[in-house]
Every structure is written in C-alpha cells, then in structure tokens.
Backbone atoms as SQL, in Angstrom:
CREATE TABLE atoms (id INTEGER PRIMARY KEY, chain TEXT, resi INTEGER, resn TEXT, atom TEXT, x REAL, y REAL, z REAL);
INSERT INTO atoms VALUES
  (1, 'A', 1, 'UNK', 'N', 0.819, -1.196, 0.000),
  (2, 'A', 1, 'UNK', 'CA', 0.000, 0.000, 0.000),
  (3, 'A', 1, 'UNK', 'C', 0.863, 1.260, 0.000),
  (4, 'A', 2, 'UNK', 'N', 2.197, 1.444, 0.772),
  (5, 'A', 2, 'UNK', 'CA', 2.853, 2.114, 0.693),
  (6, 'A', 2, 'UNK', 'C', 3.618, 2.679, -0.727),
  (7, 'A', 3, 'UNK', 'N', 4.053, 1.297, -1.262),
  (8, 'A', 3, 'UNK', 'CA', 4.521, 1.471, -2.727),
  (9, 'A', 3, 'UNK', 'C', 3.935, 2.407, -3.752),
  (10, 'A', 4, 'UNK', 'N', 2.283, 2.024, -3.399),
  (11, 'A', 4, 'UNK', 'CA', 1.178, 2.513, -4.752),
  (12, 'A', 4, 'UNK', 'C', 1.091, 4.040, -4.437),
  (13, 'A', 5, 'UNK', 'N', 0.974, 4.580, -2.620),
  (14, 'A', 5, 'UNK', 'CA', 0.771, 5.858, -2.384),
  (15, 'A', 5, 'UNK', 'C', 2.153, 6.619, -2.638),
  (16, 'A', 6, 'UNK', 'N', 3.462, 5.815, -2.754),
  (17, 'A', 6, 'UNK', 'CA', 4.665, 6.866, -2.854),
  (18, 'A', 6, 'UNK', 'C', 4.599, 6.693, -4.340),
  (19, 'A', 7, 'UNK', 'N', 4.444, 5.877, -5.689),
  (20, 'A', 7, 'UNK', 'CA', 3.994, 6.171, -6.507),
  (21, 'A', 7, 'UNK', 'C', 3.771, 7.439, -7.418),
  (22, 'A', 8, 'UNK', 'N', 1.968, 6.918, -6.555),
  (23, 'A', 8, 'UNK', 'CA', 0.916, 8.280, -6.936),
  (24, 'A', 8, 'UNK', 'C', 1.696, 10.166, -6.182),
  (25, 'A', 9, 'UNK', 'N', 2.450, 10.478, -5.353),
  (26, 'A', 9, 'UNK', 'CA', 3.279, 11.286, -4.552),
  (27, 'A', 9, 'UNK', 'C', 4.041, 11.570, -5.965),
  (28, 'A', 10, 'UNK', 'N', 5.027, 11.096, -6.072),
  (29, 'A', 10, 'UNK', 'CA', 6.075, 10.681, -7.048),
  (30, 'A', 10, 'UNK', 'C', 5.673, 11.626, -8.769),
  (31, 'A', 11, 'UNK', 'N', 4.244, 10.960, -9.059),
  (32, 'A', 11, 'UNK', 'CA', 3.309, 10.938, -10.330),
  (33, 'A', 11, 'UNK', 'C', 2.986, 12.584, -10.211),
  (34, 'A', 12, 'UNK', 'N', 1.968, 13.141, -8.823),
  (35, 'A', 12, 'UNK', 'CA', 1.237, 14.310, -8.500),
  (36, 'A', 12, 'UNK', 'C', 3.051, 15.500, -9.141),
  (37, 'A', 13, 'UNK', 'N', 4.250, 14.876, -8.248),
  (38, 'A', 13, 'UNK', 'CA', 5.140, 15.862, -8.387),
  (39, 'A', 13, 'UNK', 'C', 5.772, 16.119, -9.561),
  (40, 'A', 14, 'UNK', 'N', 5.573, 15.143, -10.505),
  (41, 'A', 14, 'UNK', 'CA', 6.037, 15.484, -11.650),
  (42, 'A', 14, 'UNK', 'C', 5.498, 16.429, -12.681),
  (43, 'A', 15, 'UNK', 'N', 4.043, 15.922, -12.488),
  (44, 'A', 15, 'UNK', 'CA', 2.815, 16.772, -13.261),
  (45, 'A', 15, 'UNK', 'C', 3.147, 18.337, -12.456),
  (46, 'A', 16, 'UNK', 'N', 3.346, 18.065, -11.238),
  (47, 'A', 16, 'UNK', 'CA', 3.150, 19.740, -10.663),
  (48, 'A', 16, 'UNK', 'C', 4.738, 20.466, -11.235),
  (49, 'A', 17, 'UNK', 'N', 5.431, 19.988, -11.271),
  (50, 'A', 17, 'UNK', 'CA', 7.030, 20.183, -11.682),
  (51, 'A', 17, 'UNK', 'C', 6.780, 20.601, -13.470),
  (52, 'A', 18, 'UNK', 'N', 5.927, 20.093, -14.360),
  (53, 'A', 18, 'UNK', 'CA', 5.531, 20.036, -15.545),
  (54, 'A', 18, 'UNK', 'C', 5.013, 21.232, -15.773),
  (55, 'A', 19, 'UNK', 'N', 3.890, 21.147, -14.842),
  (56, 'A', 19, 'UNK', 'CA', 3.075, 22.481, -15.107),
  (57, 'A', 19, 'UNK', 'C', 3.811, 24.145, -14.813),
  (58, 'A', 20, 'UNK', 'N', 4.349, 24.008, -13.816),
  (59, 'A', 20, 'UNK', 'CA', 5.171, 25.432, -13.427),
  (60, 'A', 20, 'UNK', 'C', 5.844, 25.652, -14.214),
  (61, 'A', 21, 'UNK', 'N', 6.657, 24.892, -14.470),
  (62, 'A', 21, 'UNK', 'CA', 8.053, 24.705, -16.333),
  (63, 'A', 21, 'UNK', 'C', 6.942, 25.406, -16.949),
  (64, 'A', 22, 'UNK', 'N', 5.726, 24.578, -17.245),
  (65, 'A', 22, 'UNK', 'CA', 5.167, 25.462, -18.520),
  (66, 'A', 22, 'UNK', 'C', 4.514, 26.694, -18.399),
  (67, 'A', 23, 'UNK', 'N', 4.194, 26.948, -17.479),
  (68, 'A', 23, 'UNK', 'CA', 3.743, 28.339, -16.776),
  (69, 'A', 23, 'UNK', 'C', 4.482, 29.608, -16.797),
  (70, 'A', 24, 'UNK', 'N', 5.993, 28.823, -16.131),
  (71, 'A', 24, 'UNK', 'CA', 7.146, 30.331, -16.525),
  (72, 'A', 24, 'UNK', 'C', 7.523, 30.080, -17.382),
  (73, 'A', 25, 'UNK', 'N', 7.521, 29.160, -18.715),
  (74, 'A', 25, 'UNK', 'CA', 7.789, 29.485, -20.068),
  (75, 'A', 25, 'UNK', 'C', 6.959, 30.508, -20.228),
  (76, 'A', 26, 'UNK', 'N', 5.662, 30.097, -20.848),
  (77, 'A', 26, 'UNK', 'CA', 4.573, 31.067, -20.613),
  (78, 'A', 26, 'UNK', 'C', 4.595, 32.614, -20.669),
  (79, 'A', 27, 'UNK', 'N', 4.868, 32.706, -19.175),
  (80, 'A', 27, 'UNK', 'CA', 5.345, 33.855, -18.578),
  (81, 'A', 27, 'UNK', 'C', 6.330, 34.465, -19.308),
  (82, 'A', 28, 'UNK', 'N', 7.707, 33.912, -19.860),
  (83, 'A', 28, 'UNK', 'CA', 8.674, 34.419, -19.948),
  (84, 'A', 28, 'UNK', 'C', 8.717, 35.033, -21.820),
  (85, 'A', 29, 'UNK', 'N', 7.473, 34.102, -22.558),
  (86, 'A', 29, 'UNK', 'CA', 7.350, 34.530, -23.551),
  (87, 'A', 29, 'UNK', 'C', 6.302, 35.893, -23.298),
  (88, 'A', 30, 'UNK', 'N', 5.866, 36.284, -22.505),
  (89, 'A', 30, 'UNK', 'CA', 4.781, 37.330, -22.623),
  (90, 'A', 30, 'UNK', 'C', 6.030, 38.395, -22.038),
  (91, 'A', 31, 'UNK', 'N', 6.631, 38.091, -21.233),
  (92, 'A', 31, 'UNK', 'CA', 7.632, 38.829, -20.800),
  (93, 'A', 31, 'UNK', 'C', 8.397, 39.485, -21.695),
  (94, 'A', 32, 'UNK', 'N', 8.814, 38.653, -22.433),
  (95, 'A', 32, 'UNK', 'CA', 10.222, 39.093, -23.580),
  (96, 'A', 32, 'UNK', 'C', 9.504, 39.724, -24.477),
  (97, 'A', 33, 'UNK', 'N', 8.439, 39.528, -25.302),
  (98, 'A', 33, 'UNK', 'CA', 7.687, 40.168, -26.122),
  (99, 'A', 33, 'UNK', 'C', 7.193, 41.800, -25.499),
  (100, 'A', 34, 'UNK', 'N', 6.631, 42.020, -24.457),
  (101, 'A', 34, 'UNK', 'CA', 6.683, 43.113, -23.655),
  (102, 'A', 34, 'UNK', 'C', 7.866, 43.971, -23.591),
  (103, 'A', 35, 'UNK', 'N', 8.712, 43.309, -23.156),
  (104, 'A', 35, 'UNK', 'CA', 10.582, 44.160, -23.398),
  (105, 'A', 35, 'UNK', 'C', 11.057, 44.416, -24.766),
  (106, 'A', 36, 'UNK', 'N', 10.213, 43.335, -25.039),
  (107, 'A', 36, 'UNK', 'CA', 10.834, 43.979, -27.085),
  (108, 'A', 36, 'UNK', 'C', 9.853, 45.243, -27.345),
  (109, 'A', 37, 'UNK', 'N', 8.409, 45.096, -26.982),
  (110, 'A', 37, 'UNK', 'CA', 7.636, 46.149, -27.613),
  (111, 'A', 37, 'UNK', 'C', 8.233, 47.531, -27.015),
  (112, 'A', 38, 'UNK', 'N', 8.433, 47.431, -25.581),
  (113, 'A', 38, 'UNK', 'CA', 8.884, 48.801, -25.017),
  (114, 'A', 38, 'UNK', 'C', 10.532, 49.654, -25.444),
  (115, 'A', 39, 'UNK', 'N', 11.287, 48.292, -25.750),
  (116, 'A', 39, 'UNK', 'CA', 12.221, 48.544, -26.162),
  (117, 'A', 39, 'UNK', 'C', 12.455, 49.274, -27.718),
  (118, 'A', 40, 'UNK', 'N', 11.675, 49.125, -28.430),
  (119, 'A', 40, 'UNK', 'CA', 11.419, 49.276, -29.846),
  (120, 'A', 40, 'UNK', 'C', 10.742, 51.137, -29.653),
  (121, 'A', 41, 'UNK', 'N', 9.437, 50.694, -29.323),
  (122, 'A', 41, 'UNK', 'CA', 8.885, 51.990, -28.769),
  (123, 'A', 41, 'UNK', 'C', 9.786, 52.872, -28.107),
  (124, 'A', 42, 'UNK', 'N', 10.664, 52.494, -27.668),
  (125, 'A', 42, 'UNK', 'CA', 11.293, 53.703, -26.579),
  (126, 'A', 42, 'UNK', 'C', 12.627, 53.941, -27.192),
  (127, 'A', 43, 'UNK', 'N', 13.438, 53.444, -28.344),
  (128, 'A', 43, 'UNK', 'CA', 14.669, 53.582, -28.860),
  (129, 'A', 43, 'UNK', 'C', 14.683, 53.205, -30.727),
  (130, 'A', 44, 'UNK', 'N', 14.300, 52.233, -31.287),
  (131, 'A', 44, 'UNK', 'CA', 13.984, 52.268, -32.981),
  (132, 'A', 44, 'UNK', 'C', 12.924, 53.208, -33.239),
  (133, 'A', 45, 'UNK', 'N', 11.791, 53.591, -33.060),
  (134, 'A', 45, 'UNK', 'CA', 10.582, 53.982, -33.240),
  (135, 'A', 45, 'UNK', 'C', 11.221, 55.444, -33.462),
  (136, 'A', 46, 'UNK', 'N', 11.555, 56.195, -32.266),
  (137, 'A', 46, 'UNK', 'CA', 12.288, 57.703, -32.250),
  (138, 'A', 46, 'UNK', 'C', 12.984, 58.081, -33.275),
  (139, 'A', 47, 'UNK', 'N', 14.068, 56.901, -33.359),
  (140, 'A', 47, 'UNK', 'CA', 15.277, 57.517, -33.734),
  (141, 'A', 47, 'UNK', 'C', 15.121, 57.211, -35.245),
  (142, 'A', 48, 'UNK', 'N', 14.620, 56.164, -35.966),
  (143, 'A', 48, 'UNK', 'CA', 14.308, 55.528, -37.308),
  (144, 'A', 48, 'UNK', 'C', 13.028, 56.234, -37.575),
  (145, 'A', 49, 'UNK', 'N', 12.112, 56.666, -37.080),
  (146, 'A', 49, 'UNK', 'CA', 10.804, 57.279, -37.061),
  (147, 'A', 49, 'UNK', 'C', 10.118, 56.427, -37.941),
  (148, 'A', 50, 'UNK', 'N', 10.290, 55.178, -37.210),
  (149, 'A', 50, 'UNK', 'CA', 9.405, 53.824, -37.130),
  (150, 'A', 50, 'UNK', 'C', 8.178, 53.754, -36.678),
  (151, 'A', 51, 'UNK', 'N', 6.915, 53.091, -37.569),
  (152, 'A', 51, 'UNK', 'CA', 5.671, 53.036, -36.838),
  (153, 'A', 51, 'UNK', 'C', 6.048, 52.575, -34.867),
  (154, 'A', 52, 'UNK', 'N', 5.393, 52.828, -34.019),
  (155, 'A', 52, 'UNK', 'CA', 5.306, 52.317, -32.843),
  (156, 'A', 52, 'UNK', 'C', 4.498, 50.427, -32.902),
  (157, 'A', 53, 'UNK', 'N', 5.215, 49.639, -32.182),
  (158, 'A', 53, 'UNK', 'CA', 4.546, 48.085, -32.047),
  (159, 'A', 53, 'UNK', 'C', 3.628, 48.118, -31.266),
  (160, 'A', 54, 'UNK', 'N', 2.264, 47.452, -31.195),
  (161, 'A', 54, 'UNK', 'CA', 1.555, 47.085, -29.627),
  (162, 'A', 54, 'UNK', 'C', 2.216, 46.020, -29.861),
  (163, 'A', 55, 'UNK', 'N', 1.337, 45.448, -28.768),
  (164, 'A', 55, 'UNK', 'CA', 1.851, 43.972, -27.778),
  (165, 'A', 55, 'UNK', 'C', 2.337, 43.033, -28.520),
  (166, 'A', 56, 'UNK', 'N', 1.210, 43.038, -29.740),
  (167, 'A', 56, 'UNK', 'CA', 1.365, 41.208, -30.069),
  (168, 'A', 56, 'UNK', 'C', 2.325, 41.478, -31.710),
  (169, 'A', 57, 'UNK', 'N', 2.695, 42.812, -31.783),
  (170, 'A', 57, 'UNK', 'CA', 3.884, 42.795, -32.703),
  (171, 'A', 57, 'UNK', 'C', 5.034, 42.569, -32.211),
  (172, 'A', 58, 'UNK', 'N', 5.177, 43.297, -30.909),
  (173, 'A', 58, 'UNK', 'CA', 6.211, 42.500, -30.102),
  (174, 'A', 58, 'UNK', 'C', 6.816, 41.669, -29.723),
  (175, 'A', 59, 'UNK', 'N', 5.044, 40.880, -29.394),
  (176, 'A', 59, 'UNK', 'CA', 5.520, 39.227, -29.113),
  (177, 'A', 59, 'UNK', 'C', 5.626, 38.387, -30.057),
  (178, 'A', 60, 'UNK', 'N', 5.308, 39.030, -31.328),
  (179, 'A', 60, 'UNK', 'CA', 5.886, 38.212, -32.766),
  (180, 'A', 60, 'UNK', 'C', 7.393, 38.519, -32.911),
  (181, 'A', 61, 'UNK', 'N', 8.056, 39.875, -33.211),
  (182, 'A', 61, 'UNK', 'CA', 9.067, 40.227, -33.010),
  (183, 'A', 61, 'UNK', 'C', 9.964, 39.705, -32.210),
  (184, 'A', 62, 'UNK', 'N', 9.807, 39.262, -31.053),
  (185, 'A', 62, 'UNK', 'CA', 10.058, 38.725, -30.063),
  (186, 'A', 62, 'UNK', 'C', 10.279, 37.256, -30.385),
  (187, 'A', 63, 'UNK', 'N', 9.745, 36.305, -30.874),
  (188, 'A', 63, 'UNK', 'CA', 9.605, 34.682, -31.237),
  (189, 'A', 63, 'UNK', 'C', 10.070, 35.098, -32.596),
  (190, 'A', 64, 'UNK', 'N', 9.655, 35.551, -33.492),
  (191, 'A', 64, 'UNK', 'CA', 10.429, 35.644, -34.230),
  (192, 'A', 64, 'UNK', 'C', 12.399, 35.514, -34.561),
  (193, 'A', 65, 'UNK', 'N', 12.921, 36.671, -33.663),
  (194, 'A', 65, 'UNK', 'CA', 13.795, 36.790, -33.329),
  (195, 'A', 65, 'UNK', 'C', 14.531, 35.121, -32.452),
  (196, 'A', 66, 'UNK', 'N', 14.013, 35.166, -31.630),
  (197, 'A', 66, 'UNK', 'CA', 14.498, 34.401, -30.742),
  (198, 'A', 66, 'UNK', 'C', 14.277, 32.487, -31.668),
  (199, 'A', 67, 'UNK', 'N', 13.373, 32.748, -32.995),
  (200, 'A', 67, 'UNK', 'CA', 13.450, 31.465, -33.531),
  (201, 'A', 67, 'UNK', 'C', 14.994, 31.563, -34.608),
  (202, 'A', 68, 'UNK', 'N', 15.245, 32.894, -34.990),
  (203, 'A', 68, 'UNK', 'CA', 16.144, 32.821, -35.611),
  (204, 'A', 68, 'UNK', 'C', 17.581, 32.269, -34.778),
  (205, 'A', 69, 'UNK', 'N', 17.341, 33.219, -33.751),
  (206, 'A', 69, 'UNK', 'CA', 19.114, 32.822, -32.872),
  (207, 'A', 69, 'UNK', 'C', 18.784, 31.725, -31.991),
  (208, 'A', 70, 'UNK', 'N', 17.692, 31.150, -31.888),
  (209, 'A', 70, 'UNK', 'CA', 17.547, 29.741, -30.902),
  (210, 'A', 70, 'UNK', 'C', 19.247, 28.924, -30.956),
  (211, 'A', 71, 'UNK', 'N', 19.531, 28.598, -29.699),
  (212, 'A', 71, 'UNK', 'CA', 20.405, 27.850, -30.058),
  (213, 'A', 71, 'UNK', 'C', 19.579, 26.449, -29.109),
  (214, 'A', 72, 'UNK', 'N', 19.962, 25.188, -29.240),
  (215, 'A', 72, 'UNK', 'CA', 19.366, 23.947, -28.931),
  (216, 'A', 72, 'UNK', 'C', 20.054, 23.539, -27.893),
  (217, 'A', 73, 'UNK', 'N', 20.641, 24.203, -27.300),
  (218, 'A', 73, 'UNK', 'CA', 21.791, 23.740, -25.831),
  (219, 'A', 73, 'UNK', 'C', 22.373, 22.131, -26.015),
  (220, 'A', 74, 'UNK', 'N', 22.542, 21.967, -27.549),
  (221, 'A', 74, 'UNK', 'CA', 23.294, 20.481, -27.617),
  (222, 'A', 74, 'UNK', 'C', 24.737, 19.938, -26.624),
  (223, 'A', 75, 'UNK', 'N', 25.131, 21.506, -26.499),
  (224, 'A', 75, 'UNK', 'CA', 26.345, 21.480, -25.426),
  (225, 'A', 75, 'UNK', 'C', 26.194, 20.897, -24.164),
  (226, 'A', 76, 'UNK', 'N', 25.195, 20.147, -23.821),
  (227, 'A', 76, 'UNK', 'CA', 24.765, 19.696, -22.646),
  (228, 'A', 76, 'UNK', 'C', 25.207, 21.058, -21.410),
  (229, 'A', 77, 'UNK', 'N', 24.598, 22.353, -21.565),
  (230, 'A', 77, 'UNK', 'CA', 25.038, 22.887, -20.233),
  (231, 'A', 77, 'UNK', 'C', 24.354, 22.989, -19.172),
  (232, 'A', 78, 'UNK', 'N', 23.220, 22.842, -18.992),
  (233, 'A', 78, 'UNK', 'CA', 22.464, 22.439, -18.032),
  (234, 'A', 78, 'UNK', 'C', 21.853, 21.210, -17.624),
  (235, 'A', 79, 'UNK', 'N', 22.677, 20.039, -18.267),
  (236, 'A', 79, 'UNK', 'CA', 22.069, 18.743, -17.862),
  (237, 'A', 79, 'UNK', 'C', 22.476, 18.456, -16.403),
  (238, 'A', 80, 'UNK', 'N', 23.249, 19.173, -15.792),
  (239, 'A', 80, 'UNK', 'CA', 23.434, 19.208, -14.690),
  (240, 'A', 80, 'UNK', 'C', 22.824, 19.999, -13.239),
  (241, 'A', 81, 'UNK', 'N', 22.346, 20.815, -13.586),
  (242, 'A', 81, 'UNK', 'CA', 21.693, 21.866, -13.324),
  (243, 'A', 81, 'UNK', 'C', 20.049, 21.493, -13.552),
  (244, 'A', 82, 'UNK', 'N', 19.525, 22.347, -12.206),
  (245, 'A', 82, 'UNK', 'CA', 17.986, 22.618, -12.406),
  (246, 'A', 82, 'UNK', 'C', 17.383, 22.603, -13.242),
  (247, 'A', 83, 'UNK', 'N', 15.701, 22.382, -13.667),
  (248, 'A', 83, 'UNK', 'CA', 15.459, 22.503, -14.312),
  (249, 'A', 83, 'UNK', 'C', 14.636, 23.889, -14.917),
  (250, 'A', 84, 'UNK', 'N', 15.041, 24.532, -14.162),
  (251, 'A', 84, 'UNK', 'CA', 14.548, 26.100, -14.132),
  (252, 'A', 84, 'UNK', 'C', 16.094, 27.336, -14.713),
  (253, 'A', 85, 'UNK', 'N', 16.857, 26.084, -14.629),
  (254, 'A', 85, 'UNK', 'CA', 18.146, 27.185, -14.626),
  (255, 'A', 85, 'UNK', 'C', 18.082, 28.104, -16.067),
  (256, 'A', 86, 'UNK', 'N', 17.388, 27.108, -17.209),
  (257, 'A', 86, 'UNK', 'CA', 17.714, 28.400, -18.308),
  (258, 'A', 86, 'UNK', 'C', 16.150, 29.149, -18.166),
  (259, 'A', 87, 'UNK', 'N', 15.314, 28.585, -17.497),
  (260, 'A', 87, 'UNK', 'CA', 14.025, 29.915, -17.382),
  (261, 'A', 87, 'UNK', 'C', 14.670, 30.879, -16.710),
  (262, 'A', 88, 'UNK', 'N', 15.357, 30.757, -15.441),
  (263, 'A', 88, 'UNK', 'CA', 16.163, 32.131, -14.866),
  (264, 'A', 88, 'UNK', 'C', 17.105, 32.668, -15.131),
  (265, 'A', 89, 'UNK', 'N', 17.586, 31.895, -16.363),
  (266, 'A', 89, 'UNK', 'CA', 18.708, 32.834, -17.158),
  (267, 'A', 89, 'UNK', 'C', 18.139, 33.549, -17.767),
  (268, 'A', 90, 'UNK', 'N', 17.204, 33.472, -18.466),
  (269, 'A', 90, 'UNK', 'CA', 16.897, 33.865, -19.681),
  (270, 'A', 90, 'UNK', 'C', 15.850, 35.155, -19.646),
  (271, 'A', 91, 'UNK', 'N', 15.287, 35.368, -18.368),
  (272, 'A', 91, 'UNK', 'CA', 14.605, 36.394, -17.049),
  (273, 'A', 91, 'UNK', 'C', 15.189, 37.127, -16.850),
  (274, 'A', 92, 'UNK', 'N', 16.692, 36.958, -16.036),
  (275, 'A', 92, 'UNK', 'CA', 17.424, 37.852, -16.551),
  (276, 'A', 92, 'UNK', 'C', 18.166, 38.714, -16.955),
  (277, 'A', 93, 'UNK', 'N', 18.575, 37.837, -18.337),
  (278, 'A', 93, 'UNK', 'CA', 19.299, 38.488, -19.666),
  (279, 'A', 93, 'UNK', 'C', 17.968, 39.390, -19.957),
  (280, 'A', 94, 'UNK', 'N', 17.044, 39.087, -20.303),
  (281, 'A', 94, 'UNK', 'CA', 15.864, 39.983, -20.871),
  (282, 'A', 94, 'UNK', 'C', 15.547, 41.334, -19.622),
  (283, 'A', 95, 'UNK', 'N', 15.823, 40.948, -18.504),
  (284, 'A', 95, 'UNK', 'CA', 15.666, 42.319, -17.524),
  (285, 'A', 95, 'UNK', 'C', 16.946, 43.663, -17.759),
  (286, 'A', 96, 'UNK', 'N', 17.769, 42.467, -17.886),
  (287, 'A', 96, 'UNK', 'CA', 19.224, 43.225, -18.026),
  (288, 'A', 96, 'UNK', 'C', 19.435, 44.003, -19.532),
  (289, 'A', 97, 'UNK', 'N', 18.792, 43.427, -20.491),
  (290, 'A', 97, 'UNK', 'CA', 18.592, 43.877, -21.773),
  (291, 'A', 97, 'UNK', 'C', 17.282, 45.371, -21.743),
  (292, 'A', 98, 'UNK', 'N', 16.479, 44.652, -20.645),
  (293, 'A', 98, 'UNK', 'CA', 15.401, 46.008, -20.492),
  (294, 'A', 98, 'UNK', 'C', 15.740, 47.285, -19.941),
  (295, 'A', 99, 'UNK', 'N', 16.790, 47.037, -18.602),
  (296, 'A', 99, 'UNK', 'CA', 17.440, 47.927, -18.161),
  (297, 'A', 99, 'UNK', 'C', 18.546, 48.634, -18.711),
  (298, 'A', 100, 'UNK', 'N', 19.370, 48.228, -19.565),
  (299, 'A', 100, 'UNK', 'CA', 20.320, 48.753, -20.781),
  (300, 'A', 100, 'UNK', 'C', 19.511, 49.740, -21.683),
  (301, 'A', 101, 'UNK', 'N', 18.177, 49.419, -21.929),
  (302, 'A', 101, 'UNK', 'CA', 17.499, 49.983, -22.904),
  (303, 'A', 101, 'UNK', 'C', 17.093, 51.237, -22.163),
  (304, 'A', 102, 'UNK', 'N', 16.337, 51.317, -21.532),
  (305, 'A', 102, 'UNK', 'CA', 15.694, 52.295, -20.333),
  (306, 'A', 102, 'UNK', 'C', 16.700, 53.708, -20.268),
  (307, 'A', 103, 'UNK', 'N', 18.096, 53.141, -20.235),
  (308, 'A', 103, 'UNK', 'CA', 19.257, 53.995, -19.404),
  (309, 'A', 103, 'UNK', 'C', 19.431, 54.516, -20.837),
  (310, 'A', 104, 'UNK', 'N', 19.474, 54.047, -22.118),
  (311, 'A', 104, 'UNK', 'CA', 19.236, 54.371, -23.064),
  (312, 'A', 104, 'UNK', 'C', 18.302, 55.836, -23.623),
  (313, 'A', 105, 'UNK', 'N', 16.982, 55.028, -23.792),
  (314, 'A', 105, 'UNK', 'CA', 16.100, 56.096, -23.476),
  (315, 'A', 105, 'UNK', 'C', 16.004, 57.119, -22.282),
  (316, 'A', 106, 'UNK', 'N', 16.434, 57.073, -21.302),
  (317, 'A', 106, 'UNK', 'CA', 16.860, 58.199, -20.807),
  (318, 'A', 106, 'UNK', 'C', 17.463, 59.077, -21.323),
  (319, 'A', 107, 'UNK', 'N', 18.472, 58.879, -22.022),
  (320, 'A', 107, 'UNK', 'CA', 19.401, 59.905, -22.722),
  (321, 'A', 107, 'UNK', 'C', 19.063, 60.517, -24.151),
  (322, 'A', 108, 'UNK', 'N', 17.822, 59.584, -24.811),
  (323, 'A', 108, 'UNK', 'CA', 17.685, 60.025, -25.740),
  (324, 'A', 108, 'UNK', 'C', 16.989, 61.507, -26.139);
C-alpha cells in the first residue's frame, strides 16, 4: 500500500514540476515580447521614425527573433543543473537587456 501511495506522490510531483516549467515558459514569452515592444517603442521607433509596435507585434518580433538565434543547448550545459536554470537565465538576460534599454532612453 505504501509502494502505490509513494507512486501516486512521485506521479502528483512530476505533473506539478511540468506544469510550473510550462507556466514560466509562458510567462517568460509574454515577458520578452513586452521588453521587445517597449524597447522598440522607446529607442527604434524615435530615432528611425518607425511606426510604434503594440503587444502582439512585439511578441511576434520577439519569437520571431528568438526562432532565428535559438540555439538547442546540444552542449549539454544544463544537464546538470535545475530545471529552471535556463528559465532564470533567460529572465534575466531579458531584464538586463530592459534595463540597458531604459538607461538608453533616458538619454535620448
């Protein structure tokens, strides 16, 4: 009886481990698309006197981009590592990329 309930324990944590992965993916694509739109808006748009993006040009812009430079981490660098480690890399590089931009537009 013990076997079947550490199991089902075992089963619940994987699905819950599954779902959060896909949640801050999720997240992190609405995220990056957001930093691209503001980023665009607040530094190409001005200076190129580029239409302005909403959201979901962004978040095309955004996947777009990121399908071109995808790299496939064949290098095994996180097979060692968490399984969150490249969602919190990649959080952020994109904060750190938002904040570069910002300090940017400040000056512009």
């Amino acid at each position: 009886m013990q076997d079947k309930e550490d199991k089902v324990l075992l089963i619940l944590g994987e699905t819950g481990t599954f779902l959060v992965v896909l949640v801050l993916k999720f997240a992190g694509i609405i995220y990056g698309g957001f930093v691209t739109m503001k980023l665009w808006n607040g530094i190409i748009s001005p200076t190129f006197s580029f239409d302005q993006l909403n959201f979901f040009q962004g978040l095309g812009l955004d996947l777009f981009v990121s399908y071109l430079f995808y790299n496939s981490g064949i290098s095994g660098k996180y097979k060692s590592e968490s399984i969150f480690a490249p969602i919190i890399e990649s959080t952020i590089s994109t904060t750190l990329f938002w904040s570069v931009g910002s300090l940017i537009m400040f000056f512009i």
